[in-house]
C-alpha positions as CSV (number, residue, x, y, z in Angstrom):
1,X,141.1,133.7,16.7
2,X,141.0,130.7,18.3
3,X,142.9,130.5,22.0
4,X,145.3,127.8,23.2
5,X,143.6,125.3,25.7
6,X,147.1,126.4,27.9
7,X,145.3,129.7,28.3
8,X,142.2,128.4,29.4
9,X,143.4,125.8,32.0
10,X,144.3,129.4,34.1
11,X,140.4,130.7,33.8
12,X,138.1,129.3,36.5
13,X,135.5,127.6,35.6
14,X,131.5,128.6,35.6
15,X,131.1,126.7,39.0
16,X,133.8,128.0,40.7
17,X,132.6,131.5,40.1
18,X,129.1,130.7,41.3
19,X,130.2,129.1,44.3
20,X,132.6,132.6,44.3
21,X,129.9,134.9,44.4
22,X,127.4,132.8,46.5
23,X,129.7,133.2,49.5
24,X,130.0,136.8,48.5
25,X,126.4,137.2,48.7
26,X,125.7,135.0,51.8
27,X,128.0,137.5,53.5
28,X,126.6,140.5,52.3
29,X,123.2,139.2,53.2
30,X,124.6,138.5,56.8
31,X,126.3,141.8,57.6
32,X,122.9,143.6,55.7
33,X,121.0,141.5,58.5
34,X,122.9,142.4,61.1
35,X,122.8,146.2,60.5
36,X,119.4,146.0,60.4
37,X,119.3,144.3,63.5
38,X,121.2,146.6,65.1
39,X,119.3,150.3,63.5
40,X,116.1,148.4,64.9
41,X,117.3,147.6,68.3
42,X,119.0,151.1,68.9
43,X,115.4,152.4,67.8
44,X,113.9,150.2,70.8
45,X,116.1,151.0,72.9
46,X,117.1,146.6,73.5
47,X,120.6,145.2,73.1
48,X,121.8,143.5,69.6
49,X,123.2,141.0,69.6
50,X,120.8,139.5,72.2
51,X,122.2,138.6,76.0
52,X,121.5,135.1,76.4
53,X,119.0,134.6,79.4
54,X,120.9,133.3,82.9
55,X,119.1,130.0,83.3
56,X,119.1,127.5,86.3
57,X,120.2,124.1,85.6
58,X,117.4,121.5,85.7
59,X,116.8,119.7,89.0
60,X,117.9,116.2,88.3
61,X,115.0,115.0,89.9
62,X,112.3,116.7,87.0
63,X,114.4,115.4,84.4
64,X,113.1,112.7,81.9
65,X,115.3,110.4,79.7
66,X,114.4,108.8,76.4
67,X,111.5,106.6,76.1
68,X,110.3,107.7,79.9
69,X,107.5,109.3,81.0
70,X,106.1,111.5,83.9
71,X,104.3,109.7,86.0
């Protein structure tokens, strides 16, 4: 039994279901990393996701441009 091409123009085709279950996967990979993360930081105690460190702005007078140098 042979199908109508009007029933197949609904079906999606073979790289729309990879790029499909490439997200999927790309998710699951980030949310398995992240758990991790986390059981391995509540074992040591630190914080996840990391605090970014408070850093000073640069003193306008150490800064270099492009193409200069420190002389």
């Amino acid at each position: 039994m042979k199908k109508d091409l009007k029933d197949l123009k609904g079906l999606p085709t073979l790289a729309d279901l990879e790029r499909e279950v490439l997200t999927e996967c790309r998710e699951w990979g980030r949310q398995r990393l992240a758990q991790r993360l986390q059981a391995l930081a509540d074992q040591t105690g630190e914080v996840f996701p990391p605090v970014p460190a408070q850093t000073s702005a640069p003193d306008a007078a150490h800064r270099i441009g492009a193409g200069q140098t420190d002389r």
